[in-house]
C-alpha positions in Angstrom: 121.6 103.1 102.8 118.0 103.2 102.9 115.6 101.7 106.6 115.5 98.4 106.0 111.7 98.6 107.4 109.2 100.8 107.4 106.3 100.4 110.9 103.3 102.1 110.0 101.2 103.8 113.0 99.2 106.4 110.9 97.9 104.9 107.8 95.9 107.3 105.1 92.7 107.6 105.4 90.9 107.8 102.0 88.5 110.1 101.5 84.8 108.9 100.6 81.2 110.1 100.5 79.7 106.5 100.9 80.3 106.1 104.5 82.9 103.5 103.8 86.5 103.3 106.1 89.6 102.8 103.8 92.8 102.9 105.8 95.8 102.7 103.4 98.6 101.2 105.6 101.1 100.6 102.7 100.6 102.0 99.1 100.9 104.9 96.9 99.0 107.3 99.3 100.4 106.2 101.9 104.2 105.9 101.7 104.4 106.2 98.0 105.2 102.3 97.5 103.7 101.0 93.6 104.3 97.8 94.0 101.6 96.8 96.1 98.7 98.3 98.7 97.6 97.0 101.5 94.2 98.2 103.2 91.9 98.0 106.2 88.1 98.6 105.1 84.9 98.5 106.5 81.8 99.2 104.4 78.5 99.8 105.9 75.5 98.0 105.0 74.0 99.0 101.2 77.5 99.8 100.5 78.5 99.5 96.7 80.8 100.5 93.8 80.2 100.7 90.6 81.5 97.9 88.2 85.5 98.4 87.1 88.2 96.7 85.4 91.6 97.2 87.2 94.7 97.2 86.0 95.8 95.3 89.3 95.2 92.3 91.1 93.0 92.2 94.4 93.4 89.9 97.0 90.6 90.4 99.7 90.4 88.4 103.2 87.1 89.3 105.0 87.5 89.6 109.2 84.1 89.7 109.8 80.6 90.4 108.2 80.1 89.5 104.2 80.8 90.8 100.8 79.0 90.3 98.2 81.2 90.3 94.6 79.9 90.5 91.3 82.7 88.6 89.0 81.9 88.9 85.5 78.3 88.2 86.0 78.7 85.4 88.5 77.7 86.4 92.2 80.1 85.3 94.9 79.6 85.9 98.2 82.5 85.4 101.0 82.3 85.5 104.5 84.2 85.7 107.7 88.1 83.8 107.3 87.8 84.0 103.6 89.6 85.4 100.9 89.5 85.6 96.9 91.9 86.9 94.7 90.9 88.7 91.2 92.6 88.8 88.5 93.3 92.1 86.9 91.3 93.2 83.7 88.1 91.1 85.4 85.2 92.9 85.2 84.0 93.2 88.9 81.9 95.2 90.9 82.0 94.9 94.7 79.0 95.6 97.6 77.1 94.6 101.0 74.0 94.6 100.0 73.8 93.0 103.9 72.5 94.0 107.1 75.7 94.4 108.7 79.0 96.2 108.3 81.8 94.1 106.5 85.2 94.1 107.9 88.0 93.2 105.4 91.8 93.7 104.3 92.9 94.8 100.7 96.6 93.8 98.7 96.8 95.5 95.8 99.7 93.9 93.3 100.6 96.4 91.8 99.2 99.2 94.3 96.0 100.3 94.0 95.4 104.2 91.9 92.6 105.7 91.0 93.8 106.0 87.2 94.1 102.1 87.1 90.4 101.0 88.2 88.7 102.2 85.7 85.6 102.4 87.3 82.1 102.3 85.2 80.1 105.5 85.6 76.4 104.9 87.2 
């Protein structure tokens, strides 16, 4: 019979170039779960991705600092104690184009993969 729990002390840390934290506590990286990721980020200030259309739904709750998300063309902004949740197949590109480091946490539904964001090229 499989653990009936999992406690996860080591999360995978993501590799990136943009001075951006990603610590994958649950996912496909992490314990090889595709059902759903869950994240710890911080992004630095000037941070940004390019625009992308995930196959996946994103719920995002910011801890502290602000994000700035462009949702089809609309710019929303969310702060400290907020969350959003985008639908897959939105057009969305996320950044802090603030002053100060933005703290947040990232479900994935299903998890998150690099083959399902389909990320725009600069």
């Amino acid at each position: 019979m499989p653990q009936s729990y999992v406690i996860q002390k080591e999360p995978f840390k993501v590799p990136t170039n943009d001075g951006k934290l990603i610590e994958e506590f649950f996912g496909l990286a992490s314990v090889n779960a595709g059902n759903i990721s869950f994240a710890h980020m911080i992004a630095p200030p000037g941070w940004s991705e390019p625009y992308q259309e995930p196959e996946f739904d994103e719920i995002t709750y910011i801890i502290s600092g602000k994000k700035q998300f462009d949702i089809n063309g609309e710019i929303v902004i969310l702060e400290k104690n907020t969350s959003i949740l985008i639908h897959k197949g939105t057009r969305i590109r996320y950044s802090n184009p603030f002053d100060e480091p933005v703290e947040y946490i990232s479900v994935c539904i299903p998890a998150f993969s690099i083959d399902k964001v389909h990320r725009e090229s600069n």
